[in-house]
Structures are given as C-alpha cells and as structure tokens.
N, C-alpha and C positions, 0 to 999 in steps of 0.2 A: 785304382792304380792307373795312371797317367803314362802316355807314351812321353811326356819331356816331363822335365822337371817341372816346378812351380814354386813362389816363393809366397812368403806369407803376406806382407804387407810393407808399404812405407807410410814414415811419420812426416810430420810439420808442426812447429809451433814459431809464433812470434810474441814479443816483448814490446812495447812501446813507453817512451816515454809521455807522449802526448797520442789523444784520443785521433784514431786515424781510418781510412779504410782498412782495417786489417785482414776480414774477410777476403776482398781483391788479393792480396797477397798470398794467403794461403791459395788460394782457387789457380794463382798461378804456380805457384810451389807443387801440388799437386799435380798438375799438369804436367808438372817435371818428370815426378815419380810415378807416373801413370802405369809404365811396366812393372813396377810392383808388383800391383795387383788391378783385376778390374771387374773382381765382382762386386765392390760397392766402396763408397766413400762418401765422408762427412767433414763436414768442418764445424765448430763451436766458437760463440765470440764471446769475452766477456766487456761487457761494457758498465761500468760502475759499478762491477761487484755481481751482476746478474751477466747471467751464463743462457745465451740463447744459441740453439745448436737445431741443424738439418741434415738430415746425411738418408739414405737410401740406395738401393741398389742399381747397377748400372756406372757406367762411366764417366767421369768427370764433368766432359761437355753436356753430357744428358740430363746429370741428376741438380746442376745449377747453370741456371738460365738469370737472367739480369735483376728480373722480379726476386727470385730466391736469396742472390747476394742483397738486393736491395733490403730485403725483410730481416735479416740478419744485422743489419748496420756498422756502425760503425764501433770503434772498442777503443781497449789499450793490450785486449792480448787477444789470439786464436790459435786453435790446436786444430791441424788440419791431417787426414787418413785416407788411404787405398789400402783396401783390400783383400790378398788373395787367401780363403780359408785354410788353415791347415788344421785346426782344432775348433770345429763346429761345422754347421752345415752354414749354406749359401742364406742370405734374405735379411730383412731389413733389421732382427732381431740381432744377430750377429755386426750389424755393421757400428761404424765408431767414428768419433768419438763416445764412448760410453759415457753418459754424464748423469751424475749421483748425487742425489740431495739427502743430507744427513744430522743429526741433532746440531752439526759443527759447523754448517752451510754446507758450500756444494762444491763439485770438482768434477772435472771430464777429463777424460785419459785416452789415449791413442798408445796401443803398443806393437812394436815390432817384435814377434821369436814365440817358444813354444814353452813350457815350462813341462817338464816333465813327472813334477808330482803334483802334476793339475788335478788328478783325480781322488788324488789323499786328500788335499786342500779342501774340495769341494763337497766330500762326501761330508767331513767332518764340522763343515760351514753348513750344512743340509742337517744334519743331526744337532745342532744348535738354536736350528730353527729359521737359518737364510731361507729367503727364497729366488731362486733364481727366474730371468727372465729370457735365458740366453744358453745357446750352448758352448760358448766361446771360454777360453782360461783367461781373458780378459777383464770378464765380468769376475773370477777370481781373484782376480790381484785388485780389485776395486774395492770389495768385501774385506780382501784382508787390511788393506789402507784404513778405510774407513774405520774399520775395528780398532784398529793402531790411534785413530787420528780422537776417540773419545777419550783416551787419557792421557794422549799426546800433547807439548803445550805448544807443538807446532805441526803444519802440514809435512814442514822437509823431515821432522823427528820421526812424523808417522811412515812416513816413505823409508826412512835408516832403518824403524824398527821392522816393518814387514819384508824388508829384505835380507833379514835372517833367514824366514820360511817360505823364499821362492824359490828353485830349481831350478837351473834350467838357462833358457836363452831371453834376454826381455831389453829393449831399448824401450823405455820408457818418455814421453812426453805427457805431466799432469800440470791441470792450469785448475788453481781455485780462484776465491775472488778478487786475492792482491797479489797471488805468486804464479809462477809460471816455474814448473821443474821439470829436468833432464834428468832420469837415471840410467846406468848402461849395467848389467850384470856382471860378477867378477872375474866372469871371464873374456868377457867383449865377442861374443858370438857375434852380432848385429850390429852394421856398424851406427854410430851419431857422431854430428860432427856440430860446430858452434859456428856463424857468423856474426856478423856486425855490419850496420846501414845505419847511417842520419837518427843517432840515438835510439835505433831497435836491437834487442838481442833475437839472435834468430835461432834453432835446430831443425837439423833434417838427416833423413837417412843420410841423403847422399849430396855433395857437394853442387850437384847440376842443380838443383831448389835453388841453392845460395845464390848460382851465375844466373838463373834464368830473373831474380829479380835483384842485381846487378850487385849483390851483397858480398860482402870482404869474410871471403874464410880467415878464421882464425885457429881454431884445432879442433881435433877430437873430443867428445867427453873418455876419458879414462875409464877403462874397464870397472865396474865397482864403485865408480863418481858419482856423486848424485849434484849437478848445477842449478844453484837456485836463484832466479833472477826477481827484483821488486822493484819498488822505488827508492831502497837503498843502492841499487846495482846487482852487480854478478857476484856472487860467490862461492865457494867450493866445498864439500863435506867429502874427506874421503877413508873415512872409519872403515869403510866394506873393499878399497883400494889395498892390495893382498900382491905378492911378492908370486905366488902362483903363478904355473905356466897357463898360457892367455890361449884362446880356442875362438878367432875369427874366423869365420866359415869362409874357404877357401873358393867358393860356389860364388862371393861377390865379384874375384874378378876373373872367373873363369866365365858368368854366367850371367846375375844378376842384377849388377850395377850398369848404369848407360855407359859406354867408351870415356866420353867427357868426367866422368866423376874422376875423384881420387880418394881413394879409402885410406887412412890412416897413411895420407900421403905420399900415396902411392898410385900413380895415374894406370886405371884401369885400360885404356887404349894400347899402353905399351906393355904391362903386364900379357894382356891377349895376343900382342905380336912375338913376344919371349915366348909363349905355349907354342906360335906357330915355327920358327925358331928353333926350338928343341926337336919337336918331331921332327923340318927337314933332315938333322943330324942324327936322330935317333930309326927312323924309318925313311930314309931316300930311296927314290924309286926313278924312273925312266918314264917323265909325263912331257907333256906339250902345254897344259895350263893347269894354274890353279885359281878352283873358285872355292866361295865360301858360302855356306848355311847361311842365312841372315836369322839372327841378326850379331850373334857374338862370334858365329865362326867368320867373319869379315874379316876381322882381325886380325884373327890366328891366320885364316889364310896372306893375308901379307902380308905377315912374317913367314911362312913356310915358303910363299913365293923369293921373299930379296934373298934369304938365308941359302935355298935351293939354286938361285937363280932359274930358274921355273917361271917364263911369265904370269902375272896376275890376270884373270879375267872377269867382267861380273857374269854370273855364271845363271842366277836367280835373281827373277823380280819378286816380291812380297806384296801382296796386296795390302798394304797399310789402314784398311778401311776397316781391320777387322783386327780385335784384339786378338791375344795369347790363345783362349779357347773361347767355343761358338758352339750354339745347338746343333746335334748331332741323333736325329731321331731314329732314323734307322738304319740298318747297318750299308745299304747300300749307298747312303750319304754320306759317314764314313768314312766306305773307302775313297771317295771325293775329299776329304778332309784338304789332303796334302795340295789337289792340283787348285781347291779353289783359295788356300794361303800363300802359295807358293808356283811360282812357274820355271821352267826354265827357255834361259836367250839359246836356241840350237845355235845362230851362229857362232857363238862362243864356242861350244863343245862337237858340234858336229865334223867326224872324220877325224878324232882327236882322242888321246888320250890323257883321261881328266885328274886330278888330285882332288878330293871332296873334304874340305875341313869341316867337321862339326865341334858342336862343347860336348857333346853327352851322347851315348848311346841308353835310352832306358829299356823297353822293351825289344827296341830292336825293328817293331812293325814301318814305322817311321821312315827310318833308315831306310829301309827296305824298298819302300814305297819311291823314296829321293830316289835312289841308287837306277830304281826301273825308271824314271821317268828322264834320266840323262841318258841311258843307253835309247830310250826311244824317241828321243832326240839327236843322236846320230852317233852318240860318244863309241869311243873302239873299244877304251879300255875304264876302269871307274874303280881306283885307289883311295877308302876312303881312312882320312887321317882323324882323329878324335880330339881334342886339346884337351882332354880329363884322362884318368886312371879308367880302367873298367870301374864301374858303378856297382857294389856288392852288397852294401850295408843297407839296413834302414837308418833314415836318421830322426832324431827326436828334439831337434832344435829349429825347427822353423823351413826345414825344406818337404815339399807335399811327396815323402816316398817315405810311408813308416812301415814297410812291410818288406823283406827280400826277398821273396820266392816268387814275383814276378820279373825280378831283373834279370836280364838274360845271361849277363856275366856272371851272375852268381851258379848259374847250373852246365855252362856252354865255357868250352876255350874258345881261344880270339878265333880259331882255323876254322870255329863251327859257328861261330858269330858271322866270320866273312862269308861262308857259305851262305846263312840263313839272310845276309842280308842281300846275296848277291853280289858282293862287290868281287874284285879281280885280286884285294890283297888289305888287310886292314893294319892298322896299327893306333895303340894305345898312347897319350904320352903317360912315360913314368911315375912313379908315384915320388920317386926321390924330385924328380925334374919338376914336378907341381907345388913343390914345398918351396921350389927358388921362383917362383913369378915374379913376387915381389920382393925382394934382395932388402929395401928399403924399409918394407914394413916393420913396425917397432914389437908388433905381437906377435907370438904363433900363433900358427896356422889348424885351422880342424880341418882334417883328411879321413874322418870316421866311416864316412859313406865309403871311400876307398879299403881302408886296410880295418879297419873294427876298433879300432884304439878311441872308444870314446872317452874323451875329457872329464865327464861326470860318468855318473852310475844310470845307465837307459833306465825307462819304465819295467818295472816286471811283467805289466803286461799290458798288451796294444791297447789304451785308451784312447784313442783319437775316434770313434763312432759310436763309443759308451754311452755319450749323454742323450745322442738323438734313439740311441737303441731302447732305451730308458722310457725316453719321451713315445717313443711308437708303441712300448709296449702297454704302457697307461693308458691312449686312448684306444687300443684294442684289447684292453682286461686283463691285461698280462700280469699286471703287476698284482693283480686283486685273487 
C-alpha cells in the first residue's frame, strides 16, 4: 500500500503505410506517457512481418539509447509501453510489449487496466497445461488471444472472440505481422484515443503522444471497439459496442493524465480547474494565497484561486529528476521522502495563511508531512483542500489501491483526517461535484474508489500478489 495513488501503465502503437523510422516515434510517444508508469518500458517493431522488440526496466531515457533504437530499425508498425505494475511484481519479466510466437505467427500486445477474473483465467489456462512466464494479467489475455487465433480465421476474430472471457478494465494495443489493433473494454475504463499523420494511423492512452509527434487527433476508440488497421485501412468491428452504462475512471482527470491531454474530449487542464472551482464554493475559507501539490493539484489550485479570488502562488518546487516513486531503504530515508521530491518557496508562504490543493489523500502520512513542512516555513495557518471525494474503496481496474483498510478515510472522519494530518481545516470535494468535471464527457464516470458502486462484479478475493505468492512458495518447497 502506497501513500499516492499509482496507475498502471500507458500504451502506443503506430501504422505506417511506407517502411519508416517507427521506433523513433514510439520512443518519442512514450516520452509523452512517461507518468504512467516508470517501472519499465518497451517498444516492438514489425518490419516485413518480423517483430523485433526491446523493452526492460527503468525509464524511457535509460532503457533506449541511440544504439538500442538503432538495433530495432526501421518497420511499418510499433507498439510502444510504460509501466507502472498493478497486477505482477516489478522486472524485466513483467514488462511489455509481451511478444508471442504461435502455430499462427506472432503478435505483441501492450495493455492498459486490470482485469478482474485474471485469476480464474489463469488458473484454468495452468491446468490445461499453459505455461506461464510472467506474473502479469497481460500474459493472460495473450494466452487467451492466441488460443482464440488457432481456430480463428483472423487475428481481429480472435481479439472479438477472447473478449467474451475478459473482465475487467483493458485498452488493448496488438500488432501481428500485417495488422495493428486497438481494443477498448465495454466499458471504456482506460482511456485510447486514434490519430492520423502523413499516411500513419496512430493510438495512445492519451492525446499528449499524438501533439508531442505533431499528429491530428481524430477520436476515441469506443468502449467495446475493436480498430483494425492494414493495408486496406482503418476499420471498425463493434459487435462487443453495448448500450451499457460506460465506467471511465474518473482518476484520469483528476490524477493521471498530463494537463495537455483530453480524454474523450475533454481537456484535462480545465477539468482540474472546475475541481479547484467547486471546492472554493463548497469549502471557502479566509487565506492570503493559494498554492498547489505538483503536479495535478496546480490546477485545482488555480481554479480554487480565480473562483475564491485568493491569490495564486507557486508554493512548491518538485525536483523533476526523479520519477513518481524511488528507492527507499530505510525508514529514516523515508521520512526524507517528501523533502527530497518536493520543497517548499517560504517566501510564498511565510507569515501567511495558506490553501494547500491536493488530488488525493491516501494514507494520510504524505499529507502530513506537506502540511509540516509549510508551517516550518513560516505559514500561520495551512487549510488543506482535496480535489477528490475521501478515498474509501479498493479498486480493481487498474488503479495501485486493492485493499481499504489502509486508507485513512475509510476508518477516520475528515475532523480526524485534519487533525492526523495537522492541517488547521480540511475539505473534500464532493462526490456529486466529481461526477461534473467533465460536463462534456460522452461516458460515465467510475467513482467506485469513492462511494463502492462498482460497475462490474470485484474479485472475490485479493488476487493481485497470488501469483508471486505461488512463485515464492515453489522456490521455498511450499508448494511440495
């Protein structure tokens, strides 16, 4: 259990009509999505039908270097991945594109979300005699593909048919050796979105891939779509496309997507300033400035600032040099966590009373830690605002919190949250007020972490550290 949230991972694929750098492409796509995730990433190229793929653990700029893109070459498609585990452990095993050679040829897949009867799936792909090489639900949906694709009389049929038997949350990116395909779950948990550039089809979680290599968004894949590109073109299968109410995780634009993106067109930047916005209205108070958490509480706080009329201030530096999470060996390093991510400007705050916008409270320690480190920069007074509901639920679609009995909301009112974290007055925004961010969005909204109403049926029981439980007990005789 994590003091912030985490998310699982982002996708990338490109199409080409003619043989091009495509690697370079992805590696800069990637680059985009880098908050994703950063415990590992790969890209796959295919070039005439052969599929050469590198990926390892570590961050973008690390794990490709000019020699590694070089070795790759050049193609007409790549499927490019970050990231951040929620269903497996960390290391080179887990990381993706997962790429699979099978009676049918071959195929590498990148996926975004978590599926939730990953452990039925797999047990029963185990007792038919799979063998697994990974502890990841991704290597499950490759198994079921595959199995689908030997009596399938195509790759996109085998994709339609194995998406009877997935559960769950899954933006899908699979490239064999003539196609490149998009699937999105029927409920659109995670988002994909489609571009276009100089005769390339492109996908990506998030719309910033598309700008950052100068590519013309064109939509969404549909909840339940599966987009299959060749050298016929684009086309569309939407048999699993269902009238159902739609469950986009509400965590992209409170949390996970960059500012710059727009989810199901809807610009995450303003979305965050509408959160800030609500709270001035819903919790105003008597401050001198407002600052924000970097990096999604920015947002929120300039909206809570114009809305309050409360000047804005930057409040925090972030040390950029360092991803999301960082080794943390013992406890007295730690509690260092916050001051060597995070700083604050005292003259912003000193002799002052502050507004503190966050996205999330998860444990609470965090928080707490912020909150002391502005009073000991000179602050009078330290009101801090949330731009999420209390955090109550586990979730089981691709956010890293599958457990609630360490979330602090869920055993603590807000009057003993504000105490435990030391602030002078806290507030939540609403859980009605979170469902309006996006006014525009064409989907509903998943607010499960918040209020318990999940969309699908949860796991019955915590599988998220089953398989390496499995695996630890094997090599210590457990199993024997």
């Amino acid at each position: 259990m994590f003091d912030t949230i985490h998310e699982e991972c982002g996708v990338f694929g490109i199409y080409s009509e003619k043989t091009t750098d495509v690697a370079m492409s992805a590696y800069y796509a990637l680059f985009a999505l880098q908050h994703r995730g950063q415990e590992s990433c790969g890209i796959a190229v295919n070039d005439d039908g052969v599929i050469s793929c590198h990926k390892s653990a570590g961050l973008v700029n690390d794990v490709f270097k000019k020699d590694t893109l070089d070795a790759l070459g050049q193609g007409q498609m790549a499927v490019g991945h970050v990231r951040y585990g929620t269903t497996g452990s960390g290391g080179i095993a887990n990381a993706q594109p997962m790429v699979v050679n099978h009676i049918k040829g071959s195929m590498a897949l990148a996926h975004n979300g978590n599926l939730t009867n990953s452990a039925e799936l797999r047990e029963a792909l185990e007792m038919n005699g799979s063998i697994f090489h990974s502890t990841s639900d991704t290597e499950v949906i490759s198994y079921i593909i595959t199995k689908e694709r030997i009596s399938a009389p195509s790759i996109e049929a085998a994709v339609f048919s194995a998406m009877y038997r997935l559960k769950g949350a899954y933006s899908l990116i699979i490239m064999s050796p003539s196609k490149l395909i998009a699937a999105r779950d029927p409920l659109g948990f995670r988002p994909l979105c489609i571009g276009k550039k100089d005769g390339q089809i492109l996908f990506a979680s998030e719309t910033c891939a598309l700008n950052t290599l100068g590519a013309e968004y064109v939509r969404d894949v549909r909840p339940g779509e599966i987009v299959v590109v060749d050298k016929y073109g684009m086309r569309s299968i939407e048999g699993h496309c269902t009238d159902c109410k739609k469950a986009l995780c509400v965590f992209e634009y409170i949390y996970f997507a960059r500012p710059d993106s727009e989810i199901e067109g809807c610009s995450v930047h303003l979305a965050r300033q509408k959160a800030g916005a609500f709270l001035a209205k819903q919790h105003p108070v008597e401050a001198d400035v407002v600052v924000g958490v970097p990096d999604s509480g920015l947002d929120a706080a300039m909206g809570y600032a114009k809305e309050s009329g409360i000047p804005y201030g930057m409040g925090f530096i972030k040390n950029k040099y360092i991803g999301r999470s960082f080794i943390q060996p013992t406890q007295a390093q730690r509690e260092s966590d916050v001051r060597i991510k995070l700083n604050v400007v005292p003259s912003t705050v000193k002799g002052k009373r502050v507004v503190m916008i966050d996205d999330s409270i998860v444990r609470g320690t965090t928080s707490a830690r912020i909150v002391k480190q502005l009073r000991e920069a000179g602050a009078k007074e330290v009101h801090v605002r949330v731009s999420a509901p209390p955090f109550r639920h586990a979730c089981y679609f691709g956010v890293d919190i599958d457990s609630a009995e360490n979330l602090i909301a869920n055993s603590h009112s807000v009057d003993e949250i504000c105490e435990i974290i030391g602030a002078d007055s806290l507030g939540y925004l609403s859980e009605e007020n979170v469902l309006h961010l996006a006014d525009g969005c064409p989907l509903d909204l998943c607010a499960a972490c918040f209020n318990g109403d999940y969309p699908v049926e949860p796991p019955k029981e915590n599988a998220k550290s089953k398989f390496e439980t499995k695996l630890s007990e094997k090599h210590t005789g457990g199993d024997e």
